[in-house]
TORBALUM-19654 format. One line per 4 residues: number of its first residue (from 1); for each residue x, y, z of C-alpha. Coordinates in Angstrom, 1 decimal. Layout:
BEGIN
NUM	X Y Z | ...
END
This chain:
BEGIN
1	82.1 -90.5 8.1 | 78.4 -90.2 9.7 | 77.5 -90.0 13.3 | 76.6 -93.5 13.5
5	79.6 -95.0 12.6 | 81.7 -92.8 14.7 | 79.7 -93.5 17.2 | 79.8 -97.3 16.4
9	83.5 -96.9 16.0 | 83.9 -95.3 19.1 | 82.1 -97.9 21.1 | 83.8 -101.0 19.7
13	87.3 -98.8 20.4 | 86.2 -98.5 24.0 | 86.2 -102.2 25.6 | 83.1 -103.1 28.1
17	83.8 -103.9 31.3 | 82.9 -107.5 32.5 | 80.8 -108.2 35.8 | 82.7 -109.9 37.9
21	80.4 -112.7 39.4 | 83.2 -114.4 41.6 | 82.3 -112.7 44.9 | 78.2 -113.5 44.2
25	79.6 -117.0 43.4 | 81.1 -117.0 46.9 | 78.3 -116.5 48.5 | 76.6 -118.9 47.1
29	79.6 -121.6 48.0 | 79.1 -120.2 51.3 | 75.2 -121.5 51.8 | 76.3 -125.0 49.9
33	79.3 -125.4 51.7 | 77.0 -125.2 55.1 | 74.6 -128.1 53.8 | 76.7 -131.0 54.7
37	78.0 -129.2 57.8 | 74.8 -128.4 59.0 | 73.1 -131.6 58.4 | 69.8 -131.3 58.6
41	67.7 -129.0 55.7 | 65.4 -127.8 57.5 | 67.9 -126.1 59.7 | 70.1 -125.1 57.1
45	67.1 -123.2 55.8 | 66.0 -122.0 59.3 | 70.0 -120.8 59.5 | 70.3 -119.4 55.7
49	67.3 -117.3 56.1 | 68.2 -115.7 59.5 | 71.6 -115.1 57.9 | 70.5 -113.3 55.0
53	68.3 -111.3 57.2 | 71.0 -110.0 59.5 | 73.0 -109.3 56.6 | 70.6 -107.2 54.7
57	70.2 -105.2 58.3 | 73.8 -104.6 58.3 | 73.6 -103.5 55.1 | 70.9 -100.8 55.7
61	73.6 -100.1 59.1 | 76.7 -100.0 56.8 | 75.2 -98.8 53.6 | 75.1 -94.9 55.2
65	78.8 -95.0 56.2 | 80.1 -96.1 52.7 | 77.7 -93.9 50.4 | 79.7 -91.0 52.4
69	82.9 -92.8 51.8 | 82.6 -93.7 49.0 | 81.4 -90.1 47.6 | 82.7 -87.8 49.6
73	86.2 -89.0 51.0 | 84.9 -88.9 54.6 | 86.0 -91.2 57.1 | 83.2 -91.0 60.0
77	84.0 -93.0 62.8 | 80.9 -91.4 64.4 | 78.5 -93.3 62.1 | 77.3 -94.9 65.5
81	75.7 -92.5 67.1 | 73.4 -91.9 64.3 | 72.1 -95.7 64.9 | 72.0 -95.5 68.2
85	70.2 -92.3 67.6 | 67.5 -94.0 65.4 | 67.2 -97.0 67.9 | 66.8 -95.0 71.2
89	64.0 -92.6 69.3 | 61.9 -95.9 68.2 | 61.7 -96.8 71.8 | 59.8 -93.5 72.2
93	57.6 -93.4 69.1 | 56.6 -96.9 69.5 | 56.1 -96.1 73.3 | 54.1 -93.2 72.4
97	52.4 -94.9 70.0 | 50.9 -97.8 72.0 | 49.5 -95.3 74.3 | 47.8 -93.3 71.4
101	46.4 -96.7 70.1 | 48.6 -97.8 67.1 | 49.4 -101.3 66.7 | 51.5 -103.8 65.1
105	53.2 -102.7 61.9 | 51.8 -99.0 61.5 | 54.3 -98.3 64.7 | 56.6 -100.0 63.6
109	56.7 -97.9 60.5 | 56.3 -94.8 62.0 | 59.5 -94.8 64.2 | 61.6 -95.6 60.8
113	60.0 -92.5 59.3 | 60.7 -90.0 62.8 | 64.4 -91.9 63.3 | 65.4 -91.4 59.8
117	63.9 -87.8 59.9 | 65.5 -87.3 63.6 | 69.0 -88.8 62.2 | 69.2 -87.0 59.1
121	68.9 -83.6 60.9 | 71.2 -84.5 63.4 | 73.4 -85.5 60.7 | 73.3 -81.4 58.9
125	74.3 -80.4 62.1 | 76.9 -82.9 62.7 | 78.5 -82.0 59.0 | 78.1 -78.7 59.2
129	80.1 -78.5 62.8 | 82.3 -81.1 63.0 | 82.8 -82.7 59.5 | 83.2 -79.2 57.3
133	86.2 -78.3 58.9 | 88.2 -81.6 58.0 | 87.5 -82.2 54.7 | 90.0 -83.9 52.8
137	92.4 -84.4 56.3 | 91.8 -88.3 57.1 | 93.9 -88.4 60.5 | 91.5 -85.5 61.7
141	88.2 -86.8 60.7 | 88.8 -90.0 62.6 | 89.8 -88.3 65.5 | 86.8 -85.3 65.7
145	84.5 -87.7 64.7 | 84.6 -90.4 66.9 | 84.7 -87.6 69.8 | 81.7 -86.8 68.1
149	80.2 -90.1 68.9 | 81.5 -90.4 72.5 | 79.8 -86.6 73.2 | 76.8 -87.9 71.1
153	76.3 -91.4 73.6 | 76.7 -89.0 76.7 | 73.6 -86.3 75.3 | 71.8 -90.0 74.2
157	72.0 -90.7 78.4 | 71.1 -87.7 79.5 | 67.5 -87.8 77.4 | 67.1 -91.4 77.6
161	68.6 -92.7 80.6 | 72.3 -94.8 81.2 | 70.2 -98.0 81.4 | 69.2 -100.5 78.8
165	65.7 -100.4 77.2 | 63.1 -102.7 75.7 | 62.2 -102.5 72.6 | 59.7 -105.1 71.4
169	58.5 -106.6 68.8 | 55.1 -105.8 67.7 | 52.7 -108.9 68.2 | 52.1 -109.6 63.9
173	55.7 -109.5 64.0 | 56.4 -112.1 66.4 | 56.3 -116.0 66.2 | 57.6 -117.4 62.7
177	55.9 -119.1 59.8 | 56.8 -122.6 59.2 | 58.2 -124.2 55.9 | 58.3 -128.1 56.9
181	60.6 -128.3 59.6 | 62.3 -124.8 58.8 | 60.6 -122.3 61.1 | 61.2 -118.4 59.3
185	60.9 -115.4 61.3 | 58.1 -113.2 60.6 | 60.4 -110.2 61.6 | 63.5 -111.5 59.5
189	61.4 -111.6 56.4 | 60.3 -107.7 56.5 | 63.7 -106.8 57.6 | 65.3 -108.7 54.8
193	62.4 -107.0 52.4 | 63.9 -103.1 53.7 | 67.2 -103.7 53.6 | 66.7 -105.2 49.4
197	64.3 -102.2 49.2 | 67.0 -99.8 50.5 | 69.5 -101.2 48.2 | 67.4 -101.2 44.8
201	66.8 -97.7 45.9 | 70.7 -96.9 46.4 | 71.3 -98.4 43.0 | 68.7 -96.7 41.1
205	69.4 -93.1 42.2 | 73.3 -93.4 42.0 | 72.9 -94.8 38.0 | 70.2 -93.8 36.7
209	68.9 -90.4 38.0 | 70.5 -86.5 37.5 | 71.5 -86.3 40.9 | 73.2 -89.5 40.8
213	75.3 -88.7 37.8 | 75.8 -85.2 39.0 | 76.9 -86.6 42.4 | 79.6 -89.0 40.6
217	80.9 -86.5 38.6 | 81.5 -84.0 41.5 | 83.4 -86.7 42.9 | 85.7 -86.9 39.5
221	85.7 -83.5 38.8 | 84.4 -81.1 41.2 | 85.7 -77.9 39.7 | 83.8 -78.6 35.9
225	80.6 -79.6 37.7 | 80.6 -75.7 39.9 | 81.7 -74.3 36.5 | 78.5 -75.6 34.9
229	76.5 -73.9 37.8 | 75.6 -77.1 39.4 | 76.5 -76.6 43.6 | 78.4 -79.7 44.6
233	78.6 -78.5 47.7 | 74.6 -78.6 48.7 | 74.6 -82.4 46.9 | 77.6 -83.7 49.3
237	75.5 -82.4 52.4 | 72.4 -84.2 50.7 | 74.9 -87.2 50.7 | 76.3 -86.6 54.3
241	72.2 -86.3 55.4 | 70.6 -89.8 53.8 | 74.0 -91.4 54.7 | 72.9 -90.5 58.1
245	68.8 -91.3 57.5 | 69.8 -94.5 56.7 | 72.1 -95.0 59.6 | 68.9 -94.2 62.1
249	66.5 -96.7 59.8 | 69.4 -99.3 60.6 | 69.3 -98.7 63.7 | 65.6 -99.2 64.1
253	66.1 -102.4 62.5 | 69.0 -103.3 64.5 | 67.4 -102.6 67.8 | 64.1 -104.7 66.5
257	66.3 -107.2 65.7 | 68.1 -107.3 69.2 | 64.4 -106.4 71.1 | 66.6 -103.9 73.6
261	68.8 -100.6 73.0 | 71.6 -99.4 74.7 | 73.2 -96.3 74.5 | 76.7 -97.9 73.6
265	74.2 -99.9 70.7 | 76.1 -98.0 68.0 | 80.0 -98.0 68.8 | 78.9 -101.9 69.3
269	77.9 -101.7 65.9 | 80.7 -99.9 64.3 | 83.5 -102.8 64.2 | 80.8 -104.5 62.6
273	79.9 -102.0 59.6 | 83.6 -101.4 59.4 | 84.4 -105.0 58.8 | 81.5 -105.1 56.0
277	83.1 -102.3 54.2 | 86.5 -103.3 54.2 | 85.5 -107.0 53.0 | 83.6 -105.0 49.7
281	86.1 -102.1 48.8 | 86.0 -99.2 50.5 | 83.3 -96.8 49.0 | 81.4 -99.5 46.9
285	77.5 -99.8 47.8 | 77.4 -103.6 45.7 | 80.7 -104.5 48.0 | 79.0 -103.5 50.9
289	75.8 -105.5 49.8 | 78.1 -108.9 49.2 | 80.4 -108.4 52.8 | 76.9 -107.8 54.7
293	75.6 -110.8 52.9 | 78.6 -113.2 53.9 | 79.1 -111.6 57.5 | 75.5 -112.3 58.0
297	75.7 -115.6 56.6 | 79.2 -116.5 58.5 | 77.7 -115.4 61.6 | 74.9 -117.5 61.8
301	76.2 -121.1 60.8 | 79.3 -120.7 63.1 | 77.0 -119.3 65.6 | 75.4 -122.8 65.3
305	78.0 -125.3 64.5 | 80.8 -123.6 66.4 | 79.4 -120.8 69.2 | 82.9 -119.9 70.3
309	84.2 -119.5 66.7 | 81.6 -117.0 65.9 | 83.1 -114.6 68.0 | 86.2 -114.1 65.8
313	84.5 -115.6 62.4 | 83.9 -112.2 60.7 | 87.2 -111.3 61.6 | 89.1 -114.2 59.9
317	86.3 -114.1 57.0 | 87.6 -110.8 56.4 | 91.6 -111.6 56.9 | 90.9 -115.0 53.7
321	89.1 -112.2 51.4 | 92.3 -109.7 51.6 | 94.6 -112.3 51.3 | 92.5 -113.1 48.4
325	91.8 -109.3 47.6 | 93.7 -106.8 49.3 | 91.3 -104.1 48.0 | 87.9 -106.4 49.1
329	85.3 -107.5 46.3 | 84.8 -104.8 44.6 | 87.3 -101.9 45.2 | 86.4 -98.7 43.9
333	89.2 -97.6 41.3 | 90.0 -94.1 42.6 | 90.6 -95.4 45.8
END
């Protein structure tokens, strides 16, 4: 038998696994459900829009926390300090930068590039200090790691002050354009373009680059990946650090997106990011991208139909998936 039909043999033994569309189909119930409730098209769109927006934000916010879960087995409940990390340093670049003459979108960009650069260093030292130590030992890496984060706030007061700061948006950022009635944010748009940019980008490396693959098979098999002379250990810090870069860009964003930072910005965050993940699987980057997408979406129609609802929405969204899935959309099969 040839090579080519053991090969073909092989791959009609092996069945291929079926994309399951339902939780992309509930999203998309989720926008049609809100047309009649809503009422009026124009703010349905206004609504969808901003929705999809703040989910794509909370995805760039969330997106660090479960690429760490997801490959390395770390539970960091001090994932917040890295956001308010990245929001508190864009008050200064962009500060800085108005007084050196930048404008609009140019400082905008450059505190993304000095938080996520800012972030990711504090993120070696924070693995190499207080994650290392507790690898593999859940109970101890949420408790050493969320001290992390309340020690982390207190340095964030010292060099920026207790208080609450502005943090505006650029003038070509502000104002909206208009699509008949439906007026869409200038802001939400380019935030909504980042966060599909950050996730395309996520995608890509994990499937189809060497360090992706190399990355996914240290998680498998740790030991055979050393014995081929490949150090794991170097590629999990990598992982730690853009987990971390990314949690400083979504801070950026987030702090945009709110137009004020306070040092207390991240742990506000966290039961956010922490619903996200739990409503995709724990560990899966397209579960975290669905959850964002239907906490954003959730949050802004019963923001509008039903203000007081919104404040425990996300919650009971994520309560009617477990009952639906108890391991979220798409639960990660080692988990």
């Amino acid at each position: 038998m040839n090579t080519a039909v053991v090969t073909q043999v092989a791959s009609e033994a092996i069945p291929k696994a079926s994309f399951d569309w339902k939780p992309i189909a509930l999203v998309v119930a989720l926008m049609l459900l809100a047309i009649p409730a809503v009422g009026s098209s124009s703010t349905w769109l206004t609504l969808t829009v901003a929705g999809l927006a703040m989910g794509l934000i909370i995805f760039v916010i969330a997106s660090g926390l479960t690429l760490v879960f997801g490959l390395m087995d770390v539970l960091n409940f001090g994932h917040g300090v890295f956001i308010a990390l990245g929001a508190f340093v864009a008050t200064s670049v962009m500060g800085f930068g108005t007084g050196q003459g930048w404008h609009g979108v140019l400082s905008v960009f450059a505190a993304m590039l000095v938080a996520m650069l800012v972030a990711g260093g504090v993120g070696l030292a924070f693995e190499r200090i207080i994650v290392r130590p507790v690898y593999g030992l859940h109970l101890k890496q949420i408790l050493i790691t969320m001290g992390g984060m309340i020690v982390g706030e207190e340095i964030i007061k010292v060099i920026w002050g207790p208080l609450q700061i502005a943090l505006p948006l650029p003038d070509e950022l502000r104002g909206a354009w208009l699509i008949g009635d439906a007026a869409i944010e200038k802001y939400r748009v380019l935030a909504a373009a980042i966060g599909l940019l950050v996730f395309a980008a996520l995608v890509f490396t994990l499937n189809r680059t060497k360090i992706g693959l190399l990355i996914r098979a240290g998680v498998q098999d740790r030991s055979m990946v050393e014995a081929l002379g490949y150090r794991i250990r170097r590629l999990f810090v990598g992982v730690f650090v853009a987990g971390s870069a990314l949690a400083g860009l979504g801070g950026v964003l987030w702090g945009l997106y709110q137009q004020s930072v306070t040092p207390q910005i991240g742990a506000q965050v966290n039961v956010l990011i922490f619903i996200v993940i739990i409503i995709g699987g724990l560990g899966s980057t397209f579960g975290c991208f669905i959850g964002a997408l239907l906490v954003g979406l959730m949050a802004n129609y019963t923001g509008f139909l039903a203000p007081k609802v919104a404040l425990f929405s996300n919650i009971a969204l994520m309560a009617a998936i477990l009952l639906w899935r108890p391991q979220g959309l798409y639960p990660v099969t080692n988990r």
